[in-house]
Structure formats: C-alpha cells, structure tokens
Rosetta silent file (secondary structure, phi, psi, omega in degrees, C-alpha in Angstrom):
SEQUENCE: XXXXXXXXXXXXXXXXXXXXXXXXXXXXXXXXXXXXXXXXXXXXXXXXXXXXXXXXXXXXXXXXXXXXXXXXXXXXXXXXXXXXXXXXXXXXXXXXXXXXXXXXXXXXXXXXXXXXXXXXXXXXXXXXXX
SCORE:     score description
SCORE:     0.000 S_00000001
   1 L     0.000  -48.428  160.418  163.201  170.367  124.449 S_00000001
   2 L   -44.323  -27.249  168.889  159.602  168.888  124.348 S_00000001
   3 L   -75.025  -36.143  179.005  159.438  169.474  120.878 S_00000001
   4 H   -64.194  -41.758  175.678  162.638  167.250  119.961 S_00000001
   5 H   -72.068   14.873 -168.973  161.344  164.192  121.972 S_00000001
   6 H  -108.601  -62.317  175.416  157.927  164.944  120.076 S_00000001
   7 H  -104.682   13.009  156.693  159.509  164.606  117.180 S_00000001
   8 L   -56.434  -49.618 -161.557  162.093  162.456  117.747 S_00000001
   9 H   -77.143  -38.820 -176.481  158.976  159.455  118.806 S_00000001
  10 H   -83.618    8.791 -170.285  156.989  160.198  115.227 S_00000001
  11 H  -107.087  -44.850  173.679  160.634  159.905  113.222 S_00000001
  12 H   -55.787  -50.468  166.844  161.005  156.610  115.352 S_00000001
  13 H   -47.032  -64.394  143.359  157.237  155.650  114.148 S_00000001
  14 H    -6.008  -86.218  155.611  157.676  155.996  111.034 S_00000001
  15 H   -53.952  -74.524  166.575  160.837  153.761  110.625 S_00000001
  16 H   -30.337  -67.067  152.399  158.934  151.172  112.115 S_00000001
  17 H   -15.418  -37.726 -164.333  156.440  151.359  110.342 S_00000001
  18 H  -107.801  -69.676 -179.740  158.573  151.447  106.900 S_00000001
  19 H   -51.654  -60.917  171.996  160.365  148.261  108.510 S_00000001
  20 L   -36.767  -44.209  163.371  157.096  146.661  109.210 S_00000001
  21 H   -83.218  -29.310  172.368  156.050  147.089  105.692 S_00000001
  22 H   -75.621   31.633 -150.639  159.120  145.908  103.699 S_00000001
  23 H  -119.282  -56.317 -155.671  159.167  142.919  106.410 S_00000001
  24 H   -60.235  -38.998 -174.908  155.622  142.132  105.158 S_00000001
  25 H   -49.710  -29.211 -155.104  156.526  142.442  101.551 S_00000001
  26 H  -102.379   -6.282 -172.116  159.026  140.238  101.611 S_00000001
  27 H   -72.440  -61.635  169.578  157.078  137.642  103.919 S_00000001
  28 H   -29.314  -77.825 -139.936  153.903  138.094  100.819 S_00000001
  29 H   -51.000  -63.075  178.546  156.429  138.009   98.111 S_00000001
  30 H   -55.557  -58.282 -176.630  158.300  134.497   99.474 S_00000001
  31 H   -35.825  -44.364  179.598  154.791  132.840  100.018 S_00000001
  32 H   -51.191  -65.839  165.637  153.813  133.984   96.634 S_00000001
  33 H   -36.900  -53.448  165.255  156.973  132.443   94.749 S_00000001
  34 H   -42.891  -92.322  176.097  156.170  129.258   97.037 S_00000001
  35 H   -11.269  -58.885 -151.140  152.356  129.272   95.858 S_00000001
  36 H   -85.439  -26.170 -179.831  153.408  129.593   92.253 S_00000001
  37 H   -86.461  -36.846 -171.459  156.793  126.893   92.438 S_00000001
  38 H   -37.435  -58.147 -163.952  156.074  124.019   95.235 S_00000001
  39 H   -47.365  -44.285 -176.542  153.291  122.911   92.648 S_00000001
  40 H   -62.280  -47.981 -177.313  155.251  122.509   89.546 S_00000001
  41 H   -42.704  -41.129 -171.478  157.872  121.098   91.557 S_00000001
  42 H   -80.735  -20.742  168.989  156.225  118.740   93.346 S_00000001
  43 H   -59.806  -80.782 -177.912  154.388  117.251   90.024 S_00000001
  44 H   -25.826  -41.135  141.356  157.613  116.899   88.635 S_00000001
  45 H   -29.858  -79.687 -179.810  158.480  114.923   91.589 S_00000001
  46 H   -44.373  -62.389 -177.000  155.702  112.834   91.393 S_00000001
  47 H   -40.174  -22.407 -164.744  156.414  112.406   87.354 S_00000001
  48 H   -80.485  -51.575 -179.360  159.716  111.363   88.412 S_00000001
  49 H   -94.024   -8.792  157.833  158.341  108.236   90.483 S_00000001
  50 H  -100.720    7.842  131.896  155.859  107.361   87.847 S_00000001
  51 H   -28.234  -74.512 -170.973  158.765  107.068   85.349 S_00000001
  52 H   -43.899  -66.295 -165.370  160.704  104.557   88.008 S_00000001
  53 H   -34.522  -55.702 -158.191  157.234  102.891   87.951 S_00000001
  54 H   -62.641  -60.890 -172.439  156.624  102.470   84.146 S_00000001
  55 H   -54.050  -23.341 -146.894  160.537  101.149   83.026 S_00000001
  56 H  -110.913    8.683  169.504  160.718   99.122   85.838 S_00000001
  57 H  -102.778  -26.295  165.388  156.827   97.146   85.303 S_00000001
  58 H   -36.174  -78.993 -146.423  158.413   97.498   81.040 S_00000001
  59 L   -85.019    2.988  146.410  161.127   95.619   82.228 S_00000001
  60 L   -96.335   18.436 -125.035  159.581   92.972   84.281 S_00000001
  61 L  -169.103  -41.980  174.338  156.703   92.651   81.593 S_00000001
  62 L    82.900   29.976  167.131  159.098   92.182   78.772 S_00000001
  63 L   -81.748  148.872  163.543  157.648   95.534   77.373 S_00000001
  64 L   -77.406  151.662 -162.626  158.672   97.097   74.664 S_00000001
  65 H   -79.174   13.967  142.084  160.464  100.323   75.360 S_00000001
  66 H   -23.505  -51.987 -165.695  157.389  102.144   73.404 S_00000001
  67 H   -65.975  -55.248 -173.207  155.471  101.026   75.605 S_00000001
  68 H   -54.068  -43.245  179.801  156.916  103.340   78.454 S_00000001
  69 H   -38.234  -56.295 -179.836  156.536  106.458   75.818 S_00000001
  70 H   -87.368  -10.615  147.427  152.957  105.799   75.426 S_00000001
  71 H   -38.974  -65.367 -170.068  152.451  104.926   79.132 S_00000001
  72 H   -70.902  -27.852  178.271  153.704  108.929   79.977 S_00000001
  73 H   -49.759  -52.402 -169.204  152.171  110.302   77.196 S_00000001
  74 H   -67.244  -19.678  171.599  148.377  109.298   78.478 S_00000001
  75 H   -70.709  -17.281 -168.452  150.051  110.734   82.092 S_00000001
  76 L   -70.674   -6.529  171.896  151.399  113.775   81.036 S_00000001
  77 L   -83.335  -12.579 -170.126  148.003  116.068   81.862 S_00000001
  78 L   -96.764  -11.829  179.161  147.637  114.236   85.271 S_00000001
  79 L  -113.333   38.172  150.335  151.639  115.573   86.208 S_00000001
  80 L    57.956   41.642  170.523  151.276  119.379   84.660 S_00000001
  81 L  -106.295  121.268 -145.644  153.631  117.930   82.032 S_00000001
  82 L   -79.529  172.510 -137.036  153.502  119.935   78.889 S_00000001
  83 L  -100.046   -8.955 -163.447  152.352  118.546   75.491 S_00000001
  84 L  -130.041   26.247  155.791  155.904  119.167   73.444 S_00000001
  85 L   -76.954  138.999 -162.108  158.075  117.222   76.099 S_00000001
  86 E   -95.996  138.388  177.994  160.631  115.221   74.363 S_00000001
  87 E  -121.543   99.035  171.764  160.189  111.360   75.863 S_00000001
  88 E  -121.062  126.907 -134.949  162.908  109.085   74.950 S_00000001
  89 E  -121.847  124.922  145.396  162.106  105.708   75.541 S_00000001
  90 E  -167.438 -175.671 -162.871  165.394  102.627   74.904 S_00000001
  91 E  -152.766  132.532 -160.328  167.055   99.877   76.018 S_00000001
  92 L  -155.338  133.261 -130.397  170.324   98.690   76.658 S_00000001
  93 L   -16.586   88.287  156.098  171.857   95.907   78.149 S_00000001
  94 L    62.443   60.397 -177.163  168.662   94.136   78.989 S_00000001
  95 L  -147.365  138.035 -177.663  167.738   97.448   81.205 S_00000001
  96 E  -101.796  103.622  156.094  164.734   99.733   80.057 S_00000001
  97 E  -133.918 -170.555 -169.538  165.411  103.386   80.345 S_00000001
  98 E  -154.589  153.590  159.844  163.431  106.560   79.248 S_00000001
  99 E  -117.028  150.730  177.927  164.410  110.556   79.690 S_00000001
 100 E  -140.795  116.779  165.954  162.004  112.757   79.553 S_00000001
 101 E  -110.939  143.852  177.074  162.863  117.052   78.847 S_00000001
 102 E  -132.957  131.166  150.422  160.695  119.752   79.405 S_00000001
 103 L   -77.788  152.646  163.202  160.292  123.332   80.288 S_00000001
 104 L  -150.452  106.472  178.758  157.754  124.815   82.459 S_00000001
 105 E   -86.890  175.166  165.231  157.367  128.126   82.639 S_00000001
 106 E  -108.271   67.065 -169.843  156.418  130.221   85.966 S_00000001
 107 E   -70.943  103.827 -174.059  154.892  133.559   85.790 S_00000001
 108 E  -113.235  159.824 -165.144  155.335  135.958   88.554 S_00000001
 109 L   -61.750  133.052  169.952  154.653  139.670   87.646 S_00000001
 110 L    72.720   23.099 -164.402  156.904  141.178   85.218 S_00000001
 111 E  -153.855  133.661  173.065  159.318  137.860   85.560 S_00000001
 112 E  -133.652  131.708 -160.382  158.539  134.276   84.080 S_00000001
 113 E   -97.254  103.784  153.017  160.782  131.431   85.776 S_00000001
 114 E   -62.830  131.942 -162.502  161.416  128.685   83.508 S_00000001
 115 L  -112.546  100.460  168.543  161.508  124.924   85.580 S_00000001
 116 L   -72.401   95.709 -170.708  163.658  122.677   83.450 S_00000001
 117 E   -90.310  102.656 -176.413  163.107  119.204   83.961 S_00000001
 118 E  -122.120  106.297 -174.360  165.686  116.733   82.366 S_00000001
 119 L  -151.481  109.232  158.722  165.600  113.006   84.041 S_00000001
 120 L   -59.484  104.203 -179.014  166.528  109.983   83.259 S_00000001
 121 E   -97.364  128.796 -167.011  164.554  106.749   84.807 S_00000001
 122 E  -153.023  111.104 -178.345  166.287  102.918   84.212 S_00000001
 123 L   -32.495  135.745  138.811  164.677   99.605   85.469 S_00000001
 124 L   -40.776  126.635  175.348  166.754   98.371   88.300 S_00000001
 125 L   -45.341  -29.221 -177.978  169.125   95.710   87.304 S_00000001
 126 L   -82.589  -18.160 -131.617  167.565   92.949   89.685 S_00000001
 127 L   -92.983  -51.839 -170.617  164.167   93.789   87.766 S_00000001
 128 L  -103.004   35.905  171.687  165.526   92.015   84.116 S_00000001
 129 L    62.013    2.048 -147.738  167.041   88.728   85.757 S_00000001
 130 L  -104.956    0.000    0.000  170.200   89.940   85.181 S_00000001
C-alpha cells in the first residue's frame, strides 16, 4: 500500500508539472503575439490621427487635396507605414478627404499575420465654413 501512495504523489507531480508548463506556454506565446501586434497597431492608430490632422489643416488652409498625399507620404517612415500604400487624396462638397490602404505583415514563427489598414479621414464640416 506504500508503494501506491508513492506512486500515486510522482503521477500527481508530473501533471502539475505538465500543467505548469503548457500554462507558461501559453502565458509566453500571448505576450509574444502582443510584442509583435500592439506596435503595428498602435502606429496605425497614431497614422489615423495624423490623417484627421492633415485634411482638416488642407481644409482650413484652402489646400489642395495633393497636398494631404504629399503631407503622408514624407510621414509614412515615422508611422511603420509601408512604401506601396495606396493614398487617395479628394474633395467633395467643399470637404477634404483622403483613404489610405495598406498591408502590414506580422511574422510569428511558421505564421505571418497580415494587418490591413483601410481608413478614410474627411475635414469636419465646421472646418470649410460650410
């Protein structure tokens, strides 16, 4: 009978153990994914509110909508925005807007996450007297 509770307590160790490592794996693994997405994401964010910015000083500036294109162009290395993003810059009733699509991919081992970014930004209406 000493022998079953003997080995009963290393068959219990074990599974603990074996929980305790796929616990950790999966604790690593989310941090990792985190590590590699917050960043794009959060540029993409940011790119997002220096859009708002650009139509909406175009359209209290009386810029042309050009203008915004070649604003985000000189921005797109400071927001991880890649060099073959399509930026469409026009304007329509007396409002400035611009879209801008992209991919970004996201390489995690054996898996690469593409982050598709498609967003339209349009001067506020109060902006063009309007």
């Amino acid at each position: 009978m000493n022998n079953k509770r003997s080995s009963h307590r290393f068959s219990e160790l074990g599974s603990a153990r074996l929980n305790f490592i796929i616990a950790l794996i999966i604790v690593v693994g989310t941090f990792y994914i985190g590590y590699k997405y917050v960043p794009v994401a959060y540029q993409a964010y940011q790119f997002k509110d220096a859009m708002q910015i650009k139509v909406d000083t175009a359209a209290t500036q009386g810029f042309d909508p050009n203008w915004v294109r070649d604003q985000l162009v000189k921005s797109e290395a400071e927001f991880g925005v890649p060099a073959n993003a399509v930026i469409s810059p026009s304007a329509s009733e007396g409002r400035i807007e611009v879209r801008v699509q992209y991919t970004n991919p996201i390489e995690f081992p054996g898996y690469t996450y593409n982050y598709e970014f498609d967003y339209t930004a349009k001067s506020n209406i109060f902006l063009t007297g309007k």
